[in-house]
TORKOL-368940 format. One record per residue (C-alpha): residue in three letters; x, y, z. Coordinates in Angstrom, 2 decimals. Layout:
BEGIN
<rec rest="Ala" east="X" north="Y" up="Z"/>
...
//
This chain:
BEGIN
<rec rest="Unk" east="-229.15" north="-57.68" up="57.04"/>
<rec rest="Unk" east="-229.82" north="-57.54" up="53.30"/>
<rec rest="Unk" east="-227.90" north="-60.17" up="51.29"/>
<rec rest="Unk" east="-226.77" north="-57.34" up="49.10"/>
<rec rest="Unk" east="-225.34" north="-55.48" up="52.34"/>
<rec rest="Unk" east="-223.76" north="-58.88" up="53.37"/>
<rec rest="Unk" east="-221.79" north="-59.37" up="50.23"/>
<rec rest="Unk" east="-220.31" north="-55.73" up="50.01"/>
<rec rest="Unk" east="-219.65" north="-56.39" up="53.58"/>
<rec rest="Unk" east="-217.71" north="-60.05" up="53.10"/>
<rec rest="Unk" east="-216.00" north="-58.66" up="49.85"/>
<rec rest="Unk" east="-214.52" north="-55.49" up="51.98"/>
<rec rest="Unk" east="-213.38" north="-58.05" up="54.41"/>
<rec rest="Unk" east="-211.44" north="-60.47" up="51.81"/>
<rec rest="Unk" east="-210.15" north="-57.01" up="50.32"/>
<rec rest="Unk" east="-208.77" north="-55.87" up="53.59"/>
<rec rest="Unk" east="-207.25" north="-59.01" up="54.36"/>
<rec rest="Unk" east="-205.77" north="-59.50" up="51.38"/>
<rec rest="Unk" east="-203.96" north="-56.43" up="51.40"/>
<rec rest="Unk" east="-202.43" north="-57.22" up="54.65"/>
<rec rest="Unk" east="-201.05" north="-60.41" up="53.26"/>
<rec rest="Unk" east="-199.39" north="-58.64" up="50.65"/>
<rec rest="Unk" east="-197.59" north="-56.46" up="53.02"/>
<rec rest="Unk" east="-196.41" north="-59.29" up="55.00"/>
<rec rest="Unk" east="-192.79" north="-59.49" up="54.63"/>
<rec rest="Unk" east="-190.54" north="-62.54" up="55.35"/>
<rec rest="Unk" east="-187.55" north="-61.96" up="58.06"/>
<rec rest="Unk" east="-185.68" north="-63.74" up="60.26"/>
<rec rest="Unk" east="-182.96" north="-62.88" up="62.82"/>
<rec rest="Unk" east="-179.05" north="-63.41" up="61.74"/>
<rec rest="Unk" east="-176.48" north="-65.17" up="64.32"/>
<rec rest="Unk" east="-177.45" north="-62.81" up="67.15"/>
<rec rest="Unk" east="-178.98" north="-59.81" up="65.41"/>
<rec rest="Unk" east="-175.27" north="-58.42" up="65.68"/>
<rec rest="Unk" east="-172.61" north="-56.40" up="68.17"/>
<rec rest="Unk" east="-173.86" north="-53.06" up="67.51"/>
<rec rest="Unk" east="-176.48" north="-51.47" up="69.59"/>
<rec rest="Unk" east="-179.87" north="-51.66" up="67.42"/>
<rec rest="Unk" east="-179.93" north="-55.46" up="66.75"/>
<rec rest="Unk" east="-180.58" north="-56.41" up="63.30"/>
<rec rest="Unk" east="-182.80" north="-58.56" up="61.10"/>
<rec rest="Unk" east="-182.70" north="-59.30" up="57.44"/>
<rec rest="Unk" east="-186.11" north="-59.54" up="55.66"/>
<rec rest="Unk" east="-188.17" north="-59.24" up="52.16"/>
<rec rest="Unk" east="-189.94" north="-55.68" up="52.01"/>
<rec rest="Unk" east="-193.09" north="-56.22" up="49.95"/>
<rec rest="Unk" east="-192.29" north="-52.75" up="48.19"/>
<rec rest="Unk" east="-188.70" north="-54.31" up="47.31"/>
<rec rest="Unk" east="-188.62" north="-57.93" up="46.26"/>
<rec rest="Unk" east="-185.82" north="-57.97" up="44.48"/>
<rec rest="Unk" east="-183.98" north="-57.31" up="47.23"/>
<rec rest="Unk" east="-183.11" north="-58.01" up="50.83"/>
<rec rest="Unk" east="-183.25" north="-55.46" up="53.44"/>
<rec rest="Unk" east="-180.47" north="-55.51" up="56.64"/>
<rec rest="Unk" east="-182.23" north="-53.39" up="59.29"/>
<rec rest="Unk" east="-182.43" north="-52.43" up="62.77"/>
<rec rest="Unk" east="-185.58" north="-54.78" up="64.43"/>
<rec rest="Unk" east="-186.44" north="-51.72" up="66.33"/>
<rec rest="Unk" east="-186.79" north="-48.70" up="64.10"/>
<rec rest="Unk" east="-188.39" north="-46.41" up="66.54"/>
<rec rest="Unk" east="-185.35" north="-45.34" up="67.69"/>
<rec rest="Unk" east="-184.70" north="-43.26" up="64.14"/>
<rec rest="Unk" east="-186.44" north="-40.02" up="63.16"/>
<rec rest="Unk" east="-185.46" north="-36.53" up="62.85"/>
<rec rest="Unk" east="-182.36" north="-36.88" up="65.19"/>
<rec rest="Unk" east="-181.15" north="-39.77" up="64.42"/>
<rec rest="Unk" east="-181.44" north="-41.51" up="60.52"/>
<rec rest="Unk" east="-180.43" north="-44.37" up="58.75"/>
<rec rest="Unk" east="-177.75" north="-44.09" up="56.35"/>
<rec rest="Unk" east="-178.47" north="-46.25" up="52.84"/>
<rec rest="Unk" east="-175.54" north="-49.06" up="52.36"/>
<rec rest="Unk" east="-176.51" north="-51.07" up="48.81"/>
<rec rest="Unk" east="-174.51" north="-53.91" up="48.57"/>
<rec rest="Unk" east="-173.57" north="-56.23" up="45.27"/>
<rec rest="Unk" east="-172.91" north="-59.92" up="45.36"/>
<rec rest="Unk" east="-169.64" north="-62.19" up="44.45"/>
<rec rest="Unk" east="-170.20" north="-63.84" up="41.46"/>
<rec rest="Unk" east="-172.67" north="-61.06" up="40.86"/>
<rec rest="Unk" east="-175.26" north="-63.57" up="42.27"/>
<rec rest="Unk" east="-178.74" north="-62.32" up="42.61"/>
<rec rest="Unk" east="-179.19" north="-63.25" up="46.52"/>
<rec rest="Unk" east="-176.46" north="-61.76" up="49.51"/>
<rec rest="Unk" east="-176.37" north="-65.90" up="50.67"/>
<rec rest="Unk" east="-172.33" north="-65.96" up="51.25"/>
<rec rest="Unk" east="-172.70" north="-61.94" up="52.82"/>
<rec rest="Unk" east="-175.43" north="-62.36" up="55.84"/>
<rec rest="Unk" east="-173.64" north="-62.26" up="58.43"/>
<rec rest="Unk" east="-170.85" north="-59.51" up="57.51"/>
<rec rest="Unk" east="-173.96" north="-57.54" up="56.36"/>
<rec rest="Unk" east="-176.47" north="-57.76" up="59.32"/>
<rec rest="Unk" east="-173.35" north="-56.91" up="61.59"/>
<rec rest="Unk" east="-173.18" north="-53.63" up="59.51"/>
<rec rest="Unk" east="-176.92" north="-53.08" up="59.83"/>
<rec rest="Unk" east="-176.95" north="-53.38" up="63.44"/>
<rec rest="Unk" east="-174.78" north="-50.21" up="63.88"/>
<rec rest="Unk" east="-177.43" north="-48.22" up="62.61"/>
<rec rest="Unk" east="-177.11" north="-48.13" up="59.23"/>
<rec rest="Unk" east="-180.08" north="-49.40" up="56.21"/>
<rec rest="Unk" east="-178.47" north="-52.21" up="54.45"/>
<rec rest="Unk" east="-180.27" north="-52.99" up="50.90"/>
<rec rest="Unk" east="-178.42" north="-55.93" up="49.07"/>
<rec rest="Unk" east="-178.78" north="-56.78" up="45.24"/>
<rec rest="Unk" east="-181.13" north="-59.92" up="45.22"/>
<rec rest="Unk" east="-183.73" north="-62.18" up="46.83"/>
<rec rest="Unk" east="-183.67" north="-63.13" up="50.73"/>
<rec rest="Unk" east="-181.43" north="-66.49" up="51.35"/>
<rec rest="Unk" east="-182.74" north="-69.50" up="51.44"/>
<rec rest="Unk" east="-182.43" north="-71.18" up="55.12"/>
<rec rest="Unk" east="-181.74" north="-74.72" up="53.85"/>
<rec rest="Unk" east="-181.07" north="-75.88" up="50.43"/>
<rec rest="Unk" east="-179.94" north="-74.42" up="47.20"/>
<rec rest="Unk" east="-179.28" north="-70.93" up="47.26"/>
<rec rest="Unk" east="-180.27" north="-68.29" up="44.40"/>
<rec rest="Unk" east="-177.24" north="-68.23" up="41.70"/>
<rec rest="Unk" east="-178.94" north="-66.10" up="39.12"/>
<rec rest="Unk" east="-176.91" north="-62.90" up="37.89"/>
<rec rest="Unk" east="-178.18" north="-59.51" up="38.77"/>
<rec rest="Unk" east="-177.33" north="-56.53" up="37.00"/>
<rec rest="Unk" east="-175.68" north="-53.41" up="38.15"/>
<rec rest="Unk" east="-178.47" north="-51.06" up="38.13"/>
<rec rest="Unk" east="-180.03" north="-52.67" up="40.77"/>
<rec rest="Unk" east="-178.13" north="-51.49" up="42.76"/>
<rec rest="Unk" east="-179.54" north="-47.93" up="41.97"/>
<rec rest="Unk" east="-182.80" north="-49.51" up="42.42"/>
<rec rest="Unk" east="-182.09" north="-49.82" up="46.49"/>
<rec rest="Unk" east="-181.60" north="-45.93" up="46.15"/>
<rec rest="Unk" east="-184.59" north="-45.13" up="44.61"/>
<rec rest="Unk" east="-186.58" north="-47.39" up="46.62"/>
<rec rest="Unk" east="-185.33" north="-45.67" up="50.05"/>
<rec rest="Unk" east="-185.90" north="-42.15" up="48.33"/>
<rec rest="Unk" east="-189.28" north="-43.22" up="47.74"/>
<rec rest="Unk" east="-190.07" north="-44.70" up="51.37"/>
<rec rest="Unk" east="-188.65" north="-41.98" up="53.23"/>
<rec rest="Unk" east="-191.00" north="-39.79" up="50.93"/>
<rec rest="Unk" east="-193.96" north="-42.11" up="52.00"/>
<rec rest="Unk" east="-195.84" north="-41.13" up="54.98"/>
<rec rest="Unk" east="-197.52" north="-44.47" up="54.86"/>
<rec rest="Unk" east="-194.21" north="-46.22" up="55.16"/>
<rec rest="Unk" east="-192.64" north="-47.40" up="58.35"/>
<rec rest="Unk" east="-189.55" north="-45.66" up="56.88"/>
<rec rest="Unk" east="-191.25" north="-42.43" up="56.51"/>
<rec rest="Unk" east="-188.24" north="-39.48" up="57.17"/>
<rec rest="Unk" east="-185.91" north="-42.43" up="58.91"/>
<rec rest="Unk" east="-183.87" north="-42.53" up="56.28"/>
<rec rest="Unk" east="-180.49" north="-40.11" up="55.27"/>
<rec rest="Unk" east="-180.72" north="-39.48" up="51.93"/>
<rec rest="Unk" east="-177.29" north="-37.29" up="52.09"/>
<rec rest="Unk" east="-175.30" north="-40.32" up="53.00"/>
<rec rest="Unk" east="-175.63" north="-43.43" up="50.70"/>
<rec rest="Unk" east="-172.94" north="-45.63" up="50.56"/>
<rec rest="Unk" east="-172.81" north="-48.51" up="46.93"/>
<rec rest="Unk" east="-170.38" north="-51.17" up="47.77"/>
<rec rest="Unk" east="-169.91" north="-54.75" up="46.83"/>
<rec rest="Unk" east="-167.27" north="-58.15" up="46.51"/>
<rec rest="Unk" east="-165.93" north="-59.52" up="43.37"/>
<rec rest="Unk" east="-168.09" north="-59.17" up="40.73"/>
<rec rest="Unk" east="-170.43" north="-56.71" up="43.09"/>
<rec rest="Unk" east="-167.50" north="-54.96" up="43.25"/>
<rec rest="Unk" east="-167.19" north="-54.44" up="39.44"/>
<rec rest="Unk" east="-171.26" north="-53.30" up="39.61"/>
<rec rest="Unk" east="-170.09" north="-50.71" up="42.24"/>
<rec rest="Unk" east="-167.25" north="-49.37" up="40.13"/>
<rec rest="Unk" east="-170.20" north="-49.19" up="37.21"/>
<rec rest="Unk" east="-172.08" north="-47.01" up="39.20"/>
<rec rest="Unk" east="-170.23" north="-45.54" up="41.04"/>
<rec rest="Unk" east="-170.80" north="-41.81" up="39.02"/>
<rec rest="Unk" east="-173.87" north="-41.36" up="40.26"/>
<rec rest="Unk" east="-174.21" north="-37.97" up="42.16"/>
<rec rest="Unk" east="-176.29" north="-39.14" up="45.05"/>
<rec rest="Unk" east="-173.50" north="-41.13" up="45.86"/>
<rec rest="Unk" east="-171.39" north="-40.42" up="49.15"/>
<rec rest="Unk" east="-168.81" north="-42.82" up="49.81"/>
<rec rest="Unk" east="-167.50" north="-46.22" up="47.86"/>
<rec rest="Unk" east="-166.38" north="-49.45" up="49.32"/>
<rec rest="Unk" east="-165.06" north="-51.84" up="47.04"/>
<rec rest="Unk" east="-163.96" north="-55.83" up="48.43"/>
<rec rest="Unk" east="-161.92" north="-58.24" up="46.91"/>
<rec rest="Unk" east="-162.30" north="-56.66" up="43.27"/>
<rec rest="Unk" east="-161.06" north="-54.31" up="41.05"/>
<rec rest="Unk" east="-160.66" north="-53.50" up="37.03"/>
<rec rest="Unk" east="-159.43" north="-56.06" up="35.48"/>
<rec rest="Unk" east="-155.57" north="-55.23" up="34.63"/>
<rec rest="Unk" east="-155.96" north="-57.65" up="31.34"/>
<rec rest="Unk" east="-159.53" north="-57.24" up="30.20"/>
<rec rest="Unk" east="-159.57" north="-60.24" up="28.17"/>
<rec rest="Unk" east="-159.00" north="-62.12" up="31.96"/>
<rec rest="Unk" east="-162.82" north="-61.22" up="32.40"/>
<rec rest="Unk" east="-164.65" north="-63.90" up="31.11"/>
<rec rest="Unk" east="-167.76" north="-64.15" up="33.54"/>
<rec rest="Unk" east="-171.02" north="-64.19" up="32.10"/>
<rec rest="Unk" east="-172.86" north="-61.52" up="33.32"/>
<rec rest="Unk" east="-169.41" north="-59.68" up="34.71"/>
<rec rest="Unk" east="-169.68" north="-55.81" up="34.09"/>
<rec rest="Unk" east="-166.72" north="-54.96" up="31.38"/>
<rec rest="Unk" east="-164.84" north="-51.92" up="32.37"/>
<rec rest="Unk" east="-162.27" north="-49.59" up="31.55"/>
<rec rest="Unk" east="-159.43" north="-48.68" up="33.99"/>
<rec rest="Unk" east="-161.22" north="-44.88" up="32.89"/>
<rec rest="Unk" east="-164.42" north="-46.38" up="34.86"/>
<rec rest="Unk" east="-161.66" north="-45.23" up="37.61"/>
<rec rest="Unk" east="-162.33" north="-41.17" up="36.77"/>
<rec rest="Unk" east="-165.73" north="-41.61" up="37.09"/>
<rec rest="Unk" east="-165.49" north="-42.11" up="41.17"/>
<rec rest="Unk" east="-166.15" north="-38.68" up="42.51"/>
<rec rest="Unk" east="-166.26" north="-39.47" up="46.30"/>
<rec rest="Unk" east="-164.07" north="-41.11" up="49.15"/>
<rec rest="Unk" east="-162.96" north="-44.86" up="48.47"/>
<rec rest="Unk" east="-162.40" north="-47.86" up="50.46"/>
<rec rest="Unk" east="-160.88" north="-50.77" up="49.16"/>
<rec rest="Unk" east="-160.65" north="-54.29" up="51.19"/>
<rec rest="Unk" east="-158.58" north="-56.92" up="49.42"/>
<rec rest="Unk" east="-157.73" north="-60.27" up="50.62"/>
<rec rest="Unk" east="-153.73" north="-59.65" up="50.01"/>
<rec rest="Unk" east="-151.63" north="-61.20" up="47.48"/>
<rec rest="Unk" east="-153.32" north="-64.59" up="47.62"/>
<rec rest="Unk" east="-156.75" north="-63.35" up="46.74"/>
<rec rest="Unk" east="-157.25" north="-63.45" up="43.05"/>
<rec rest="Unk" east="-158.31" north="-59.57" up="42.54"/>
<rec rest="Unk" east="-155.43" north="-58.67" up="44.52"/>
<rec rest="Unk" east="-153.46" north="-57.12" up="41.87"/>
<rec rest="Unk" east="-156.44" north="-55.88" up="39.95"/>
<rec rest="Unk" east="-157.41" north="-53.78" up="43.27"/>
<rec rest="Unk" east="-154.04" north="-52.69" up="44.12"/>
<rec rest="Unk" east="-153.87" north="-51.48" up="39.92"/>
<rec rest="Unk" east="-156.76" north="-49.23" up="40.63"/>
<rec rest="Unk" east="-155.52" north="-47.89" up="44.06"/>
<rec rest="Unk" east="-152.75" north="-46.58" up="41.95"/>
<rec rest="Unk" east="-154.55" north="-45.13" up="38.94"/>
<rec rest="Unk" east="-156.94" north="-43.24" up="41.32"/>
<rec rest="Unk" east="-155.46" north="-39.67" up="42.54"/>
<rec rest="Unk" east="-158.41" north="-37.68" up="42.42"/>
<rec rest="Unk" east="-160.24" north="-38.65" up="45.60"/>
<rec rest="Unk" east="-159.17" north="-39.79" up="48.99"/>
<rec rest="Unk" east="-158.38" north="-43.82" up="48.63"/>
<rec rest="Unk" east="-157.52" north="-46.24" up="51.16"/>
<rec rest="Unk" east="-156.48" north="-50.04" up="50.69"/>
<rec rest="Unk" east="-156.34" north="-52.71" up="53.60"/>
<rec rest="Unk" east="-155.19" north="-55.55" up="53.31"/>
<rec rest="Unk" east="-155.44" north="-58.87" up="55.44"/>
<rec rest="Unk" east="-153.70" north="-62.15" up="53.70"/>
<rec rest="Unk" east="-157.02" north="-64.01" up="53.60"/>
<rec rest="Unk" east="-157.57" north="-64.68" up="50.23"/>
<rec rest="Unk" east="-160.41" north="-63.52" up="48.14"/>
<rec rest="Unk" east="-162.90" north="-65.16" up="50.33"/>
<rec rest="Unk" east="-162.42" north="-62.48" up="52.91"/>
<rec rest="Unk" east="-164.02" north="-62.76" up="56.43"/>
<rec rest="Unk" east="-167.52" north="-62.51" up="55.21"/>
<rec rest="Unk" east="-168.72" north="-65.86" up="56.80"/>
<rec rest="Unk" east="-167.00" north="-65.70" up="59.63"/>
<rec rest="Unk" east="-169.03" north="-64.46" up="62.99"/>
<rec rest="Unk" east="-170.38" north="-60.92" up="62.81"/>
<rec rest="Unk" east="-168.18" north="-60.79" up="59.49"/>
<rec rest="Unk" east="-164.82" north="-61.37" up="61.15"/>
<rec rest="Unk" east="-162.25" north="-58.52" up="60.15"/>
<rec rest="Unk" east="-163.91" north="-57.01" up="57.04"/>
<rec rest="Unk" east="-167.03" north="-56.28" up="58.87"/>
<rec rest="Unk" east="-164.95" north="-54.54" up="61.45"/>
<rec rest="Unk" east="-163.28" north="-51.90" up="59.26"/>
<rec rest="Unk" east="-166.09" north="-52.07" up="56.62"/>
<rec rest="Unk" east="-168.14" north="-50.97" up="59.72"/>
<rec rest="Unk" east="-165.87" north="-48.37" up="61.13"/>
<rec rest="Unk" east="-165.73" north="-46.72" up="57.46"/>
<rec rest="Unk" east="-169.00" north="-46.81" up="57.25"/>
<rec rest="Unk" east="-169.69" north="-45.15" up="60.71"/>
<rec rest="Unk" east="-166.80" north="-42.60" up="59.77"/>
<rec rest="Unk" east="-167.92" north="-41.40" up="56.26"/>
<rec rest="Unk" east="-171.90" north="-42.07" up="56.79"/>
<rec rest="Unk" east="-172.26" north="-40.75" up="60.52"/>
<rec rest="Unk" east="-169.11" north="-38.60" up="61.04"/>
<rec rest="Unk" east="-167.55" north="-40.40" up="63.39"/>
<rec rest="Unk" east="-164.76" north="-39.21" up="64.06"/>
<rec rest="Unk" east="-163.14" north="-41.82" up="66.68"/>
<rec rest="Unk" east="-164.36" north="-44.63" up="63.72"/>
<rec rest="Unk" east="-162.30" north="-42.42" up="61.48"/>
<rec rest="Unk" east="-159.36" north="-42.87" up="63.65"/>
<rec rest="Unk" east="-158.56" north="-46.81" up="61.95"/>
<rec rest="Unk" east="-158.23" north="-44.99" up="58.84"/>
<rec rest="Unk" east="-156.10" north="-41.79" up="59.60"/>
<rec rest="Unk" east="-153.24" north="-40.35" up="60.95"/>
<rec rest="Unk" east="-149.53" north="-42.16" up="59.91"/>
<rec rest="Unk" east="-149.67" north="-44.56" up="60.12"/>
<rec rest="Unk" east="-153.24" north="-45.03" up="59.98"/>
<rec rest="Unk" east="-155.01" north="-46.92" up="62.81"/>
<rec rest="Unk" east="-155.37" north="-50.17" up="60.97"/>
<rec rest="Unk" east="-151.92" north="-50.18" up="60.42"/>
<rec rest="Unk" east="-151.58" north="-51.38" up="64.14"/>
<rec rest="Unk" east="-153.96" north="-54.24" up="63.83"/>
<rec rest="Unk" east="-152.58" north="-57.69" up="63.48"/>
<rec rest="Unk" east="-152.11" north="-59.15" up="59.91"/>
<rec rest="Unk" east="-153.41" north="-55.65" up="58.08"/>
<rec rest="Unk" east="-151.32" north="-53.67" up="55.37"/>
<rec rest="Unk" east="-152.85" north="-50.36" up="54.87"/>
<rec rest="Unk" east="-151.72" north="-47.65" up="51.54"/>
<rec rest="Unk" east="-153.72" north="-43.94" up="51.65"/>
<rec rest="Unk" east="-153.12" north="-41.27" up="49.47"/>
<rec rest="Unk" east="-155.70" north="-37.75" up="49.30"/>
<rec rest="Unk" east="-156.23" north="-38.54" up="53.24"/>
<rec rest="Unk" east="-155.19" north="-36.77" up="56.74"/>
//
């Protein structure tokens, strides 16, 4: 072989390889991989570093029948990394559903991530599964519903969601421990988005607020905004947890479980999910230590 031939031949090779490298992505499996039936894993896409991904492991069991609806998430504290959120988030995934959360994967050991992100990031993680379910060379390639997308968050990723919430692609809200500030001058966070109780008119789909009762510190902020919003079907639960919710606890504890079950309702049309949130009272009504309110709902 010609020297000439050998070096176009090594430089392909180093080309190649390299390019797989930069597709690697990193992952690793949460708690169990979750309850639901297509267990999860939360990982770096290469595409989407600035955020992490909350998938089904197995993705070959979505396709033309049977898609992934989009959840983006936002962080407390408006952090840019879903470190307190992992486990309430992969339990989510593992129902089926394609979680994208504001920020960089967690950290396994050590300090975690406690840079601010901003709210349009979170209409980043929409663009970014518009794009890869338009890809043929992605492994998301027409896997993904576009027609339901979900923007939710907690505390100050709850204020991001309320910023963004206009958006027309938009199909459902979910809002934890957060709301409008009542007194705006209260909202002294760097980095915290400053809104208007009109931010509130902006909403144009059905709403889910999850509050932490009276002992969680957006408590009264949430329960202001449940009031002020009478254009679209609302609904408040409440469990007296605090404004740390359940987030941490295994598979998510309580907020995972209706989180989920709206989720599975308003993304998937299920209608027996639905159930915790309808009728009078409502289903969650008759769980142990939840308050529910509804208004603009069956």
């Amino acid at each position: 072989m010609k020297k000439s031939n050998f070096i176009v031949l090594a430089l392909a090779l180093f080309i190649s390889l390299h390019a797989s490298w930069a597709q690697e992505v990193s992952s690793r499996v949460v708690e169990d991989g979750g309850t639901g039936k297509h267990p999860a894993i939360m990982m770096t896409e290469a595409s989407l570093p600035t955020h992490t991904i909350f998938r089904p492991k197995d993705m070959s069991a979505f396709g033309k029948k049977d898609k992934l609806p989009v959840i983006t998430w936002g962080n407390g504290a408006c952090y840019n990394s879903p470190w307190e959120h992992v486990n309430f988030l992969n339990e989510v995934a593992s129902h089926g559903f394609l979680v994208i959360a504001v920020g960089v994967m967690p950290r396994e050991t050590g300090e975690q991530v406690k840079d601010r992100s901003k709210s349009t990031q979170l209409l980043d993680a929409i663009d970014w599964a518009t794009a890869q379910n338009n890809d043929k060379k992605s492994p998301y390639y027409n896997k993904i519903d576009l027609s339901k997308i979900a923007v939710s968050g907690m505390s100050c990723g709850g204020l991001q969601t309320l910023e963004v919430a206009g958006d027309p692609r938009i199909t459902t809200t979910v809002v934890c421990n957060s709301g409008i500030f009542v007194n705006p001058s209260n909202n002294r966070m760097p980095g915290m988005p400053q809104l208007g109780k009109d931010q509130l008119k902006k909403i144009h789909t059905p709403t889910l607020y999850l509050l932490g009762g009276p002992s969680d510190i957006a408590y009264n902020n949430g329960m202001d905004d449940y009031k002020q919003i009478n254009h679209v079907p609302v609904f408040v639960g409440n469990m007296d947890v605090g404004h740390g919710g359940t987030y941490s606890k295994p598979h998510g504890g309580e907020f995972a479980r209706v989180a989920t079950h709206w989720y599975k309702w308003q993304l998937k049309g299920d209608r027996e999910a639905g159930k915790m949130f309808s009728g009078n009272p409502a289903g969650l009504a008759q769980s142990p230590g939840w308050t529910v309110e509804k208004k603009n709902m069956p």
